[in-house]
C-alpha positions in Angstrom: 64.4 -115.5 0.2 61.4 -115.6 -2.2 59.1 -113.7 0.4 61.7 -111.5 1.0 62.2 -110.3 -3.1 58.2 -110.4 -3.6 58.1 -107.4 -0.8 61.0 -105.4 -2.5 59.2 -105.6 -5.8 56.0 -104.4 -4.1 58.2 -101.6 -2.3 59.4 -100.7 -5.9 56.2 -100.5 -7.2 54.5 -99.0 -4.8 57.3 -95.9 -5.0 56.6 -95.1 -8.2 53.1 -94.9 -8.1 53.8 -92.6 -5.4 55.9 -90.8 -7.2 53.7 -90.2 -10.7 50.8 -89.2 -8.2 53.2 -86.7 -6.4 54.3 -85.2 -9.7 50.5 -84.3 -11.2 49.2 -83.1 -7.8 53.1 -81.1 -7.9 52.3 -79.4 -11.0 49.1 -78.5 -10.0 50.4 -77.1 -6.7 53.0 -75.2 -8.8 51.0 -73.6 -11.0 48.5 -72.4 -8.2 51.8 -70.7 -6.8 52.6 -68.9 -10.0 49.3 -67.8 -10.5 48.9 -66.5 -7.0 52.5 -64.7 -7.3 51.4 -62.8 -9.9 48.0 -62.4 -9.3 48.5 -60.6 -5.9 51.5 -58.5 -7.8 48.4 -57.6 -9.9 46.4 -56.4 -7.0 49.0 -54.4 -5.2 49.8 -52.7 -8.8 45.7 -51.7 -9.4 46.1 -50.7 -5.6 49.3 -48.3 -6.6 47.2 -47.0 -9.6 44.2 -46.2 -7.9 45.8 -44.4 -5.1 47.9 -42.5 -8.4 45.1 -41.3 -9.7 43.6 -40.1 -6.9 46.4 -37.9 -5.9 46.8 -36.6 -9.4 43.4 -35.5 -9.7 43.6 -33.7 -5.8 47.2 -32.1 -6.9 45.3 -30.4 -9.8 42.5 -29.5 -8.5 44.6 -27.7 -5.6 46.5 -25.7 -8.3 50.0 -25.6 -7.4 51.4 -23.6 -10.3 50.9 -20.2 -11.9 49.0 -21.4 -15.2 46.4 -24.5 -15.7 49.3 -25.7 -17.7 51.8 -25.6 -15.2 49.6 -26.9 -12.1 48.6 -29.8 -14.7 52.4 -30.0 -15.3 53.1 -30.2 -11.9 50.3 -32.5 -10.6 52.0 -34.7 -13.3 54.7 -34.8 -12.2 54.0 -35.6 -8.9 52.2 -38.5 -9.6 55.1 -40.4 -11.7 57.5 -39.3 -8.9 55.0 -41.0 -6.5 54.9 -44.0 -8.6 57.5 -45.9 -6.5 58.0 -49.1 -7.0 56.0 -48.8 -10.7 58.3 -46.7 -13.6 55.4 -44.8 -15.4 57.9 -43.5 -17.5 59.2 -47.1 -19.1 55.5 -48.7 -19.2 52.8 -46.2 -17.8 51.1 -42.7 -19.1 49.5 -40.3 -16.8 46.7 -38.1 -18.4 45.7 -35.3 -16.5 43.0 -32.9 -17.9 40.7 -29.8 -17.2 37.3 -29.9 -18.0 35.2 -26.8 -17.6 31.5 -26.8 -17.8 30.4 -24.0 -20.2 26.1 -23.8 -19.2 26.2 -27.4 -19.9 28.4 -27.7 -22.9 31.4 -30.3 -21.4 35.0 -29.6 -23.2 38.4 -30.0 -22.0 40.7 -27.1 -22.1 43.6 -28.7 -20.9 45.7 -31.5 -21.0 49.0 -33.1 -20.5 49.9 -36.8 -20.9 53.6 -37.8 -20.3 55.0 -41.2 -19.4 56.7 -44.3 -22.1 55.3 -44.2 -25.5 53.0 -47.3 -25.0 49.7 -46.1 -27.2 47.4 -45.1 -24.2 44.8 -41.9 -25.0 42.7 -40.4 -22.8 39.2 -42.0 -22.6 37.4 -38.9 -21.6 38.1 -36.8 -24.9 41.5 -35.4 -26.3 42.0 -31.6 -26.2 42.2 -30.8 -30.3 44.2 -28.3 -31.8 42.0 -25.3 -31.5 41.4 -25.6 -27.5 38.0 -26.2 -27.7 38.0 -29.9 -26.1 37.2 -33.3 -27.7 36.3 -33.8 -31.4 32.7 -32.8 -31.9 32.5 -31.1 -28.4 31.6 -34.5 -27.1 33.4 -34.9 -23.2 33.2 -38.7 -22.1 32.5 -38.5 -18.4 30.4 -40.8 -16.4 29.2 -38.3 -13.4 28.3 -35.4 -15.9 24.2 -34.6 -16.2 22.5 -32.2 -17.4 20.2 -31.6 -14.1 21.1 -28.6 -11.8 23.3 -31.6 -9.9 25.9 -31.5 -12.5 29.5 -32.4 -11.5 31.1 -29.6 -12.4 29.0 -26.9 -12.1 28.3 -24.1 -14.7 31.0 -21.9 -15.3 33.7 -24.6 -13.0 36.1 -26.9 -13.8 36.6 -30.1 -13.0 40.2 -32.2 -12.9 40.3 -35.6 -14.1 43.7 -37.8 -13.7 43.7 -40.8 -16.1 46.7 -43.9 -15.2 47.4 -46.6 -17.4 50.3 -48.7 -16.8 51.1 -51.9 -18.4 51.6 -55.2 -16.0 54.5 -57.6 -16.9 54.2 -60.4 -15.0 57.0 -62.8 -13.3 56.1 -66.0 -13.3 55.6 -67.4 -17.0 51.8 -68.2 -16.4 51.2 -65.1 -14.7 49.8 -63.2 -17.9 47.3 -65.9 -18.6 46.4 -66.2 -15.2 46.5 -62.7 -14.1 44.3 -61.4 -17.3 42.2 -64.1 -16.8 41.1 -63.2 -13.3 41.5 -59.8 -13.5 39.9 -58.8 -16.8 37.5 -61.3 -16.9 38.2 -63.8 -20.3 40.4 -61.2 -22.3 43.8 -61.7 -21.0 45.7 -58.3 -21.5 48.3 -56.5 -19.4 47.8 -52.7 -19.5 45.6 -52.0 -16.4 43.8 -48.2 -15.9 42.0 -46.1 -13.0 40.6 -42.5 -13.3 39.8 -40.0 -10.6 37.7 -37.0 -10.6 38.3 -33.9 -8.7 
């Protein structure tokens, strides 16, 4: 009888050990699940935006519409209608803008932004009121030189589509994860791609 309750109590024992080690290697397992949810619903979402921008800046540039304005307009519009499954219009902004190359002097001299009012501006430059591009003239635009290889030409114009769209994870680590990973040590949730055309 003795022998028989010194082997429960080691059964007892040994079942909760077992059952404290299950629960810290548990959580970790769960939070490695969280993290890779939301993580991959990152990727696919920079995938989405890339492809976006892309196809905003090739609509332009193919001018379907009477005006600048209205193949801007248009080229827009196609991209948040292509958004599917992102809504651009409840946590995104699509910048689309024309930059012409005056003999070397970069300005934009047009531009259309729609989407949700989250507080995106182009990086490029913002067309002021009198037309005549960014503030100071300045264009921000990494492939523009002043060699006789400039991207866009003298006397062309070149499209560039601008998507931000802001990430809201669905797994409560996934922002601290997500941003970790994906934006180095600054966690933040508003991801962006630019295309030129």
């Amino acid at each position: 009888m003795r022998i028989l309750n010194q082997r429960t109590m080691r059964s007892r024992n040994r079942s909760g050990q077992a059952l404290v080690e299950f629960m810290f290697v548990g959580f970790i397992l769960l939070f490695m699940l969280f993290g890779m949810i939301d993580f991959c619903r990152a990727i696919s979402t920079r995938q989405i935006l890339i492809n976006l921008s892309r196809e905003g800046a090739n609509e332009a540039a193919r001018g379907n519409g009477d005006t600048v304005d209205a193949t801007i307009s248009n080229a827009v519009a196609a991209v948040i209608s292509g958004a599917s499954p992102l809504n651009i219009n409840a946590n995104g902004r699509v910048i689309i803008s024309a930059v012409f190359n005056s003999n070397g002097t970069y300005r934009i001299t047009n531009q259309v932004s729609e989407g949700s009012t989250i507080t995106a501006s182009s990086k490029i430059g913002v067309l002021n009121a009198t037309g005549t591009g960014a503030a100071g003239g300045g264009v921000v635009m990494p492939f523009l030189s002043t060699t006789s290889n400039a991207i866009p030409q003298s006397n062309q114009t070149a499209y560039v589509a601008e998507v931000f769209y802001t990430f809201q994870a669905a797994t409560p680590l996934g922002n601290a994860v997500v941003g970790t990973i994906m934006h180095g040590f600054t966690v933040t949730n508003q991801l962006y791609d630019v295309a030129y055309f």
